[in-house]
C-alpha positions in Angstrom: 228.1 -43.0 268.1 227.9 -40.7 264.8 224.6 -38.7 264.2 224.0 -41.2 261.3 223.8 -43.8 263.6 221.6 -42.6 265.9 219.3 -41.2 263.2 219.3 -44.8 261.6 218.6 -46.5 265.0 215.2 -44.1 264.5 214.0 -44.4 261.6 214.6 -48.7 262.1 212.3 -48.3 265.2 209.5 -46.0 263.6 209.7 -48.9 260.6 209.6 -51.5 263.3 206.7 -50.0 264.7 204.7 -49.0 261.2 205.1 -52.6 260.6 203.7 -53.8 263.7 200.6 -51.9 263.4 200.8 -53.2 259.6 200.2 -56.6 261.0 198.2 -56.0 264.0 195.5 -54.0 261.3 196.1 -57.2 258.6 194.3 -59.4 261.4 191.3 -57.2 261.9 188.2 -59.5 261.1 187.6 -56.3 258.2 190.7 -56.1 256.6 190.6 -60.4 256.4 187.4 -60.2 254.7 188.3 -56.8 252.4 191.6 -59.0 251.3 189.7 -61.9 251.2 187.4 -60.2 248.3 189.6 -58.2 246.9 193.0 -59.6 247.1 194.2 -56.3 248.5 194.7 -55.0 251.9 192.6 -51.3 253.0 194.3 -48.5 252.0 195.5 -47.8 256.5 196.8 -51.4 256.6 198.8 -50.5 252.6 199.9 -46.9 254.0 202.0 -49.1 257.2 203.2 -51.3 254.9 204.4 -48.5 252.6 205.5 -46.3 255.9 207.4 -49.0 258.0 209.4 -51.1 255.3 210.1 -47.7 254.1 211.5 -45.8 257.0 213.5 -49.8 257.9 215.5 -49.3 254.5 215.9 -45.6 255.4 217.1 -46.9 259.0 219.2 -49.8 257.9 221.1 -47.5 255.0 221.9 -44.8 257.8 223.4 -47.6 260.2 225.6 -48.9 257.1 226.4 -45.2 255.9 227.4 -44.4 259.4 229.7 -47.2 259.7 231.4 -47.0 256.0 232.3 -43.6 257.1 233.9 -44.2 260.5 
């Protein structure tokens, strides 16, 4: 397993993560009733959002980087 690899299989499991707690704070009985108002999510819940699908692109174009290359 290349370095690439193992620094995509990372990242893809810090995204995984952000975007758990991304949807565990998008059920909070505040951030329903904030969206609910506003149409938008707090900025915590936006920031996972941003983070975790961030950091899964990052993860998923390592993994595919690593295996073009070997």
């Amino acid at each position: 397993m290349t370095q690439s690899n193992i620094l995509g299989l990372v990242a893809l499991a810090i995204g995984a993560l952000l975007l758990f707690f991304a949807w565990r704070a998008s059920t909070t009985p505040m951030d329903q009733m904030s969206e609910a108002l506003t149409g938008r999510y707090t900025g915590n819940t936006m920031w996972y959002l941003i983070g975790g699908v961030g950091a899964a692109a990052a993860g998923i174009g390592l993994l595919a980087l690593g295996y073009i290359r070997s």
